[in-house]
C-alpha positions in Angstrom: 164.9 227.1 -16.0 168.1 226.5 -17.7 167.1 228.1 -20.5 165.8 231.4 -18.9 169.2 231.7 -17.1 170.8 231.5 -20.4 168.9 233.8 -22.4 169.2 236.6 -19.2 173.2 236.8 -19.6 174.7 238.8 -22.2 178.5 238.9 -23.0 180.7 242.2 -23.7 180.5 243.9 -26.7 183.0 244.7 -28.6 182.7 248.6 -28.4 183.3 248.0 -24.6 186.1 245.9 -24.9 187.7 248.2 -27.2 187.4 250.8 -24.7 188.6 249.1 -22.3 191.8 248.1 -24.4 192.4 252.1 -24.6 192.0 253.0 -21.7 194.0 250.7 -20.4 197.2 251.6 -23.3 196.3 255.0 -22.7 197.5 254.5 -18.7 200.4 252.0 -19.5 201.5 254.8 -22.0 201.4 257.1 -19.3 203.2 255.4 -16.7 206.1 255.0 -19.0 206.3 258.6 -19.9 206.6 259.2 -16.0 209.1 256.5 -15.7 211.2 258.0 -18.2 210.8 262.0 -16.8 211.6 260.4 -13.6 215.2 258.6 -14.8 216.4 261.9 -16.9 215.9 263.5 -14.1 217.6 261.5 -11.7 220.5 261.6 -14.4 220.5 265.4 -14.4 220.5 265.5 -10.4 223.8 263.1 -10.8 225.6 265.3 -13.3 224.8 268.3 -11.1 226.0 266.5 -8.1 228.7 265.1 -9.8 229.9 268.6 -11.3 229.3 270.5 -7.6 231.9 267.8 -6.1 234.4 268.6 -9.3 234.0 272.3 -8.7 234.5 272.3 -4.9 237.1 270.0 -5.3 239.1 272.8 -7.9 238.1 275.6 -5.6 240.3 273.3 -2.4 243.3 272.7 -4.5 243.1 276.3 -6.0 243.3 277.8 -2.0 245.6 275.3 -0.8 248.7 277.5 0.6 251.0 276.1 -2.3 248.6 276.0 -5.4 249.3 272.7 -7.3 248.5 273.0 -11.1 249.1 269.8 -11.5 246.2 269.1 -8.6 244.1 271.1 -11.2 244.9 269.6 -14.1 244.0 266.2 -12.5 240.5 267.9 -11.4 239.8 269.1 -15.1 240.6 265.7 -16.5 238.1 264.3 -13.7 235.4 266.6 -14.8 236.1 265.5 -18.4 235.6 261.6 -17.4 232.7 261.7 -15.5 230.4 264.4 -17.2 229.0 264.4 -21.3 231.8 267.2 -23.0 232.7 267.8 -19.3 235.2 271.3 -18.6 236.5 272.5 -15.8 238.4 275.9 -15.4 239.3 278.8 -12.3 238.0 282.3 -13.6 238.5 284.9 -11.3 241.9 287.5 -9.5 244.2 287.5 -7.2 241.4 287.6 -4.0 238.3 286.1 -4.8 238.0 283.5 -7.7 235.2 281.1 -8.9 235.4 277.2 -10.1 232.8 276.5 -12.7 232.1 272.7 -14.2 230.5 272.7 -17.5 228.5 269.5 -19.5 226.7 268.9 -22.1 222.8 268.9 -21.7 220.1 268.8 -24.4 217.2 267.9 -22.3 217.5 270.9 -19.8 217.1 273.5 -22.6 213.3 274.7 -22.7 212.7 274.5 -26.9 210.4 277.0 -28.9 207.6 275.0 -30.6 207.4 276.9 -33.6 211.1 276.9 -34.4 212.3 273.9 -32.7 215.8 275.0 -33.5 215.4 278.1 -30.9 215.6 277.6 -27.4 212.9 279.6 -25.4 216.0 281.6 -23.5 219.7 281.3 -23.1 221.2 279.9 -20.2 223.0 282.1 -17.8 226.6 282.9 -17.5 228.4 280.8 -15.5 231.2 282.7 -13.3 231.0 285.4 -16.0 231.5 283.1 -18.5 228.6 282.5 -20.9 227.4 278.8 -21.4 227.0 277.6 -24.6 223.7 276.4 -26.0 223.1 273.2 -24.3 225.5 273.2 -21.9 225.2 273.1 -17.4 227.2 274.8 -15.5 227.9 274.7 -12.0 230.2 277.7 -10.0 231.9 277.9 -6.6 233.0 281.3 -5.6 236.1 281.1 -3.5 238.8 283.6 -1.8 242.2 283.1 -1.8 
């Protein structure tokens, strides 16, 4: 009886095994890519939030009744700490005005495959002021 159990039970083979080391690679591999979309984006939402605070921030102590410029200039050096290449400025007149925050941002420009030194499209100006190549911008429109 022993012996008829014994000869009844086959083992894996090592095609299935194989497989089943692949597949599993394959989905570990995967989960990390996610991971890592998931954590530069995440990154990008902070820069963005970060920038929107500098920029409303600017756009205050640019309206205050008694513009400070050194209010501003503490604002710019702000943006410069806490974002990659980070610049702040006020475009605009005499009655309505815009603060823009710019940073440095590689992974948010869509690339061309076949000339991976092209991006697919250049981003938008930024209160009519045109971003550079891998740069963010974030604007605040503002009267005074």
């Amino acid at each position: 009886m022993t012996r008829a159990i014994l000869s009844s039970q086959h083992g894996q083979t090592l095609i299935e095994v194989l497989v089943a080391v692949a597949v599993t690679a394959v989905t570990v591999l995967g989960l990390i890519a996610v991971q890592l979309a998931l954590a530069r984006d995440a990154r990008a939402m902070s820069y963005r939030a970060q920038a929107a605070l500098v920029a409303d921030a600017l756009a205050e102590a640019a309206r205050a009744p008694y513009p400070s410029e050194a209010a501003i200039n503490q604002w710019k050096t702000r943006a410069a700490s806490l974002l990659p290449k980070g610049d702040a400025g006020i475009n605009g007149g005499r009655d309505s005005s815009g603060a823009r925050v710019t940073w440095a941002w590689q992974a948010s420009m869509p690339r061309d495959t076949a000339n991976p030194g092209d991006t697919i499209d250049a981003p938008a100006s930024c209160a009519d002021v045109d971003a550079p190549r891998g740069m963010q911008c974030v604007a605040i429109a503002f009267s005074r």
